[in-house]
N, C-alpha and C positions, 0 to 999 in steps of 0.2 A: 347621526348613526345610532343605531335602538345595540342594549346593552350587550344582544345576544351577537348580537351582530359584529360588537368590537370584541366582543370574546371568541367566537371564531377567526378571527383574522390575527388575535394575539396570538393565539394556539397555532396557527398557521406559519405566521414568523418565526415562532421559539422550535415548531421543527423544522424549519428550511434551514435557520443557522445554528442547531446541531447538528442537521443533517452535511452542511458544508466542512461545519467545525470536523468530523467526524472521518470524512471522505478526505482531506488535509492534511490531517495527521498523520494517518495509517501508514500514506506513499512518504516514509523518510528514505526514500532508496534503499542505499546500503545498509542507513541504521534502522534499516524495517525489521524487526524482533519476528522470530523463530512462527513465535504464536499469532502475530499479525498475519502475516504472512501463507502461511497453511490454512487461514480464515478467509483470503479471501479468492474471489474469480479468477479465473484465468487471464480474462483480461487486465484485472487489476495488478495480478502478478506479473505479468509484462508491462505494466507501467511502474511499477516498483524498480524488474529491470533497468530500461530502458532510463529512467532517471539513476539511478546506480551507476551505470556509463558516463553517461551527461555529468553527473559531477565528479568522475574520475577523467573526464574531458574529451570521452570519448561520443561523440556526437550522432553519429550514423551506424549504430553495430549491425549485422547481418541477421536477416532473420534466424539463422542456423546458429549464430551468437546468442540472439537474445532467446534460443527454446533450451540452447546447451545450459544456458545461465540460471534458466529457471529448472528444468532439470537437476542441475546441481544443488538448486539453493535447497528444491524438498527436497533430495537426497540429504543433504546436511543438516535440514534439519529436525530429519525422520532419524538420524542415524548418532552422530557425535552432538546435533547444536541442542540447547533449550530452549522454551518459550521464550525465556530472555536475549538469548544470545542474537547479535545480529546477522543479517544475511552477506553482511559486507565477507563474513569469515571465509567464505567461499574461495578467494580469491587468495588467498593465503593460505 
């Protein structure tokens, strides 16, 4: 394999596994931070959701659950939460 060549495909792996490393992190459910949270998609925020549940053991929530939830979380934390705070506060 010619130099350039392993150097493109090095560069290749080191973003695919920050790019994993990155996407991993972010979904801590409930302990998804104020600021993660407001950063990302829609869809990402319903799988933030929806593992939110899943580890309070709730396995199947309704869609009408999972839009209240998200609703709530940027209500919270546009309004009382901080960058820091997590999205679990919602529920309390």
């Amino acid at each position: 394999m010619s130099q350039g060549r392993r150097v493109v495909v090095s560069v290749i792996a080191i973003a695919v596994s920050v790019g994993l490393a990155g996407c991993g992190a972010a979904n801590r459910g409930g302990d998804t931070t104020c600021g993660d949270y407001l950063a990302m998609s829609s869809g990402e925020q319903t799988a933030v959701i929806e593992k939110h549940y899943a580890d309070k053991g709730k396995t199947s929530p309704s869609n009408g659950e999972i839009s209240m939830a998200r609703a709530s979380a940027v209500l919270y934390c546009r309004t009382a939460g901080s960058d820091s705070s997590p999205i679990k506060n919602i529920d309390g």
